[in-house]
N, C-alpha and C positions, 0 to 999 in steps of 0.2 A: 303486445296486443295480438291478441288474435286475427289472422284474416279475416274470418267469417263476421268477428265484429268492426273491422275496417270498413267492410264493403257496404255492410249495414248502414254505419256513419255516413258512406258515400252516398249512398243510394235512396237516403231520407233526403239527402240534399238535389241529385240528380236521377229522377228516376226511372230505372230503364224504361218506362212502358211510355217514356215521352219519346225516346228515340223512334224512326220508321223502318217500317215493318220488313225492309230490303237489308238492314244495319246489322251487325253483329256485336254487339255489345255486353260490356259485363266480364266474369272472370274467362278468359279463353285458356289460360295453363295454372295449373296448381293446387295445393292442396288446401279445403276449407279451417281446415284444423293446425295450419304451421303458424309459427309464433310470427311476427312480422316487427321487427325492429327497423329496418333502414329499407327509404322506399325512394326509387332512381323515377323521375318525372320527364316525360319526354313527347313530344310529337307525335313520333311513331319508332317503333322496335326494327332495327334491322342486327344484320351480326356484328358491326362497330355498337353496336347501344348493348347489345348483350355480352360484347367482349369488357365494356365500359362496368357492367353490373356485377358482372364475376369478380373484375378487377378490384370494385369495392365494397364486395361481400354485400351485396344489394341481397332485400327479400324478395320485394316486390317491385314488380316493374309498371306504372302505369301512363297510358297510352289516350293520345288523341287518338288515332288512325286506328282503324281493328288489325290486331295483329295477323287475324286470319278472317279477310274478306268473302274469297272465292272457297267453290268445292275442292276440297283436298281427299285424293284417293290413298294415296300412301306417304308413310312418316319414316322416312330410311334418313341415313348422313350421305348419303348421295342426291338427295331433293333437296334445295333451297330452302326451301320452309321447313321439313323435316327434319334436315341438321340443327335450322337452329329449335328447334321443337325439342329435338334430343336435348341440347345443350342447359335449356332451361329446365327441364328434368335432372338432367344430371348434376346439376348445381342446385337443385332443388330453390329455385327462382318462380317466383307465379308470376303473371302476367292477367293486367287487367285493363281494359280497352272503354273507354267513355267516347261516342263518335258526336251522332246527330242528338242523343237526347242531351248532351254538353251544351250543343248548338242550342237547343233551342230550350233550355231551361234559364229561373233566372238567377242571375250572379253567376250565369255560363261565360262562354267564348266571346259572342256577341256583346252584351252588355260590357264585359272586360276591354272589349275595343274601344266601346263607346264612353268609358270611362277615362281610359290611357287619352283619347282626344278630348275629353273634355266638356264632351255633346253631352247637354243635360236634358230633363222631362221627354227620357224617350220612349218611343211606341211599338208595339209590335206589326213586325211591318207583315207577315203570311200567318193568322195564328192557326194553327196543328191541333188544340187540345184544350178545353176550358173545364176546371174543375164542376162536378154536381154537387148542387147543395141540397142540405137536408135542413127541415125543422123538426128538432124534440122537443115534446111537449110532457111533463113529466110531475106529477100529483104528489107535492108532500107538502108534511102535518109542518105547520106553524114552525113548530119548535125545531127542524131542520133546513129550513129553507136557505140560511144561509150555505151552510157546510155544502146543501149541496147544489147549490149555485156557484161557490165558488169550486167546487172541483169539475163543472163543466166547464170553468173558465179556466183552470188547471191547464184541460185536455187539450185545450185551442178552440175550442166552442166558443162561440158567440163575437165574432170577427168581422165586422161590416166594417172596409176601408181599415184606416188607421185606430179603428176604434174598438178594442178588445172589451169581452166580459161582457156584452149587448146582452141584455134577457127583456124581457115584461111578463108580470106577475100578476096572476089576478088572484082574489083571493074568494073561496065559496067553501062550501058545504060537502064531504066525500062521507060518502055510505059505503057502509059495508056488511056484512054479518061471518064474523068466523065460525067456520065449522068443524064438524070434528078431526083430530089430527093438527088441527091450525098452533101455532103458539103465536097471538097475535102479540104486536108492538103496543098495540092502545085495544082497548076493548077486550069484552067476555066472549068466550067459546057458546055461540048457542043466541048471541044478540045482536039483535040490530043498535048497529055503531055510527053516530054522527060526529065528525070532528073537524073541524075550521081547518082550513088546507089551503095551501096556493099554487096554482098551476104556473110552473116555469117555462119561459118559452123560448129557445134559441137557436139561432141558425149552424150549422156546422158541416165544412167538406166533404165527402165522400171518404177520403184516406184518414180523415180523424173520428168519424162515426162511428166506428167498435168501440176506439178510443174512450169516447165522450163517454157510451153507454156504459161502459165498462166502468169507469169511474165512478158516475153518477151510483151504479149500482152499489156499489164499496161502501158508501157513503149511509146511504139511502137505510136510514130505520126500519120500512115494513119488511115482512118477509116474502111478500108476494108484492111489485112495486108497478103500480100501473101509468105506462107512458106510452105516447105514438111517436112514430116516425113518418114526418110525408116529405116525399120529393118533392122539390120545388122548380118553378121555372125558371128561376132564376139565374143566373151564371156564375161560377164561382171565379178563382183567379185564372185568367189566361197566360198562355205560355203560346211561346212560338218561333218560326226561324225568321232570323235576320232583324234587324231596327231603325226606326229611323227618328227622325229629329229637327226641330226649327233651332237652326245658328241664333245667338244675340243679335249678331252684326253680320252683312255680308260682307262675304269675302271672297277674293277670285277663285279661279279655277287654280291658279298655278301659285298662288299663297297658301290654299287649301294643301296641294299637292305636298311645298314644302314640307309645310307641317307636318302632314304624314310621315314623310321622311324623316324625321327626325325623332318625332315619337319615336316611330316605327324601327330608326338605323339604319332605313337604307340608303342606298346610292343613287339607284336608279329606281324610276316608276312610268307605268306605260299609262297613255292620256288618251281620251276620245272625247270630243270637243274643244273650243276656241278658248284659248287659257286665260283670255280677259272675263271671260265668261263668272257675273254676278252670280256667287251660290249663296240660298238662302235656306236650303232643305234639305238635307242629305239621308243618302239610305246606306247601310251596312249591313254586309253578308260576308262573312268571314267565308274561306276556302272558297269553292268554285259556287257563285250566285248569277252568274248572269243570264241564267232562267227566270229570273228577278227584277230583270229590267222594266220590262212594262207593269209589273205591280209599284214599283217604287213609281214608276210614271205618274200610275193612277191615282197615287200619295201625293201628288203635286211637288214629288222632290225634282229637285234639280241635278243631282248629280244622286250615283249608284259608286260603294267602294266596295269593291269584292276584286275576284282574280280570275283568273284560267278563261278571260273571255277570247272566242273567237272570232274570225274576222268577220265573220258575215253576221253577225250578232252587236258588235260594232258601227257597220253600215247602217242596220238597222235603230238602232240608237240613234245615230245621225238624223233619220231620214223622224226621226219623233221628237228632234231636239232636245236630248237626252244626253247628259256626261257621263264619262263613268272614268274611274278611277283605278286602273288595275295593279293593282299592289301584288299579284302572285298569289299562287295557292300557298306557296310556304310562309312567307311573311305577314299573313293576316293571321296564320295559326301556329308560329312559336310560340305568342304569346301565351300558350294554353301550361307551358313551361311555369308561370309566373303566377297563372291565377291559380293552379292547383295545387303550388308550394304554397298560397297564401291559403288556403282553404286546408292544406293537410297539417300545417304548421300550428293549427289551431289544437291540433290533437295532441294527445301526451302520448310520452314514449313513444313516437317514432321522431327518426332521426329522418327528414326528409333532404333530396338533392337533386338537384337540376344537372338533366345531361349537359356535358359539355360538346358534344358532336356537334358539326354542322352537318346536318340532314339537309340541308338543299342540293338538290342535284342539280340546281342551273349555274351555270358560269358567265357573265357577261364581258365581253372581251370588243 
């Protein structure tokens, strides 16, 4: 498979333009035209992940973390970043980086947590981005109305909830008069034309609106095809970072804790608040969230899981009656290992693989 249609595939599913505007995301090394067989999944790219790609004749390397955050002035083998920059050139290796729009897309990071636990009917706890919706409204003769109703439901048109192919149909009277140069579908060059029609009516996203018209067109009998397009107020699907969720049953703070653990593999986990502590709510922010604290508050959660919290962020919590959970920046986002092998695994012909590095740089002794 080609890259350029790998990234494609990625990128209908997760789309850069969810990620924030601080983020660098997307291909950072490589070429759009190399073949792409075997593709090495990982956290983030250091020289052990890159030594690891070489070693198994990897194409593609893709990345939670951006492989290249900061300004980079020069790409020598004497810079850190630019040796290994060299390296993946020279092995003709790409590199591709999914960060914040991962986060906060759905069947992202987030979600995949809230899945491993087991937290069901969750909600977006900050949303970042809610799709525009459109109505087409779109005039044909009787005798097409099917065909080209369903190729707007083809496109992904007409979507309300779990309820695909939504239209409403009225059916009137459309005039017209062909003129010269016309080759009309129905009617004389030089006559006024009455013919029984039904106007199609259906909602559809922003990202699928070329789509939709574009189809519809294909379809569509006359050769001049008259339809509107209106924005509407309405909101299309939201997206956002982090999630939260109402438990079946409460559980302590330090049964909760468990649990994590063990999903999760780890050993050890840092606590903020009384571990007898009733949890009935919970909020999830993968990697560093605890800028997060007082919105999961405002959700009436009881407890916050995320990581990298500091001490005085901590206190604070305390002083709001407020738990939190610190599972570590690394261990809320290995998982990103597992959701993206299950998301690329879906594709043919590539051979996908999960780094075996441990990427955490803490040690607890």
């Amino acid at each position: 498979m080609k890259l350029n249609s790998l990234i494609k595939k990625i990128e209908n599913k997760y789309p850069l333009n969810l990620a924030y505007s601080w983020d660098n995301v997307g291909l950072i090394v490589g070429d759009f035209d190399n073949d792409i067989k075997k593709v090495l999944v990982t956290l983030e790219a250091n020289e052990s992940i890159i030594e690891e790609a070489i070693e198994n004749k990897i194409d593609l390397i893709v990345t939670h973390h951006p492989f290249i955050f900061k300004k980079i002035n020069k790409i020598n083998t004497k810079d850190l970043k630019g040796r290994l920059i060299h390296k993946l050139i020279k092995n003709d290796i790409a590199l591709y980086s999914m960060h914040t729009n991962f986060d906060i897309a759905v069947d992202g990071l987030n979600d995949y947590f809230m899945e491993i636990m087991g937290f069901e009917n969750t909600k977006i706890l900050d949303v970042t981005y809610s799709d525009t919706l459109y109505k087409i409204a779109v005039y044909v003769p009787i005798s097409h109305e099917l065909i080209v109703r369903e190729a707007l439901g083809e496109a992904g048109a007409g979507y309300i909830g779990n309820y695909s192919h939504c239209t409403f149909n009225t059916q009137g009277i459309g005039t017209f008069k062909p003129e010269d140069d016309t080759n009309p579908f129905i009617g004389t060059v030089g006559e006024i034309e009455n013919v029984k029609e039904v106007k199609i009516e259906t909602i559809v996203p922003s990202k699928l609106l070329q789509k939709s018209i574009d189809k519809m067109l294909k379809v569509h009998p006359y050769e001049e095809v008259a339809y509107d397009v209106y924005k509407l107020e309405n909101k299309g699907e939201s997206v956002g970072l982090g999630r939260y969720a109402s438990l079946n049953d409460k559980i302590s703070l330090q049964d909760l804790c468990e649990e994590i653990k063990l999903k999760l593999n780890m050993d050890h986990i840092r606590v903020v608040g009384e571990l007898y502590t009733k949890i009935k709510k919970v909020a999830v922010v993968t990697g560093a969230g605890s800028d997060m604290i007082s919105l999961a508050k405002s959700k009436n959660c009881d407890v916050i899981i995320t990581g990298d919290v500091k001490y005085h962020e901590a206190q604070d919590a305390l002083d709001m009656d407020m738990c939190i959970i610190d599972c570590g920046h690394f261990d809320t986002e290995d998982i990103f290992k597992d959701v993206m092998k299950r998301f690329l695994d879906e594709l043919e012909d590539v051979e996908v693989i999960k780094s075996e590095v441990n990427l955490n740089p803490f040690k607890i002794i």
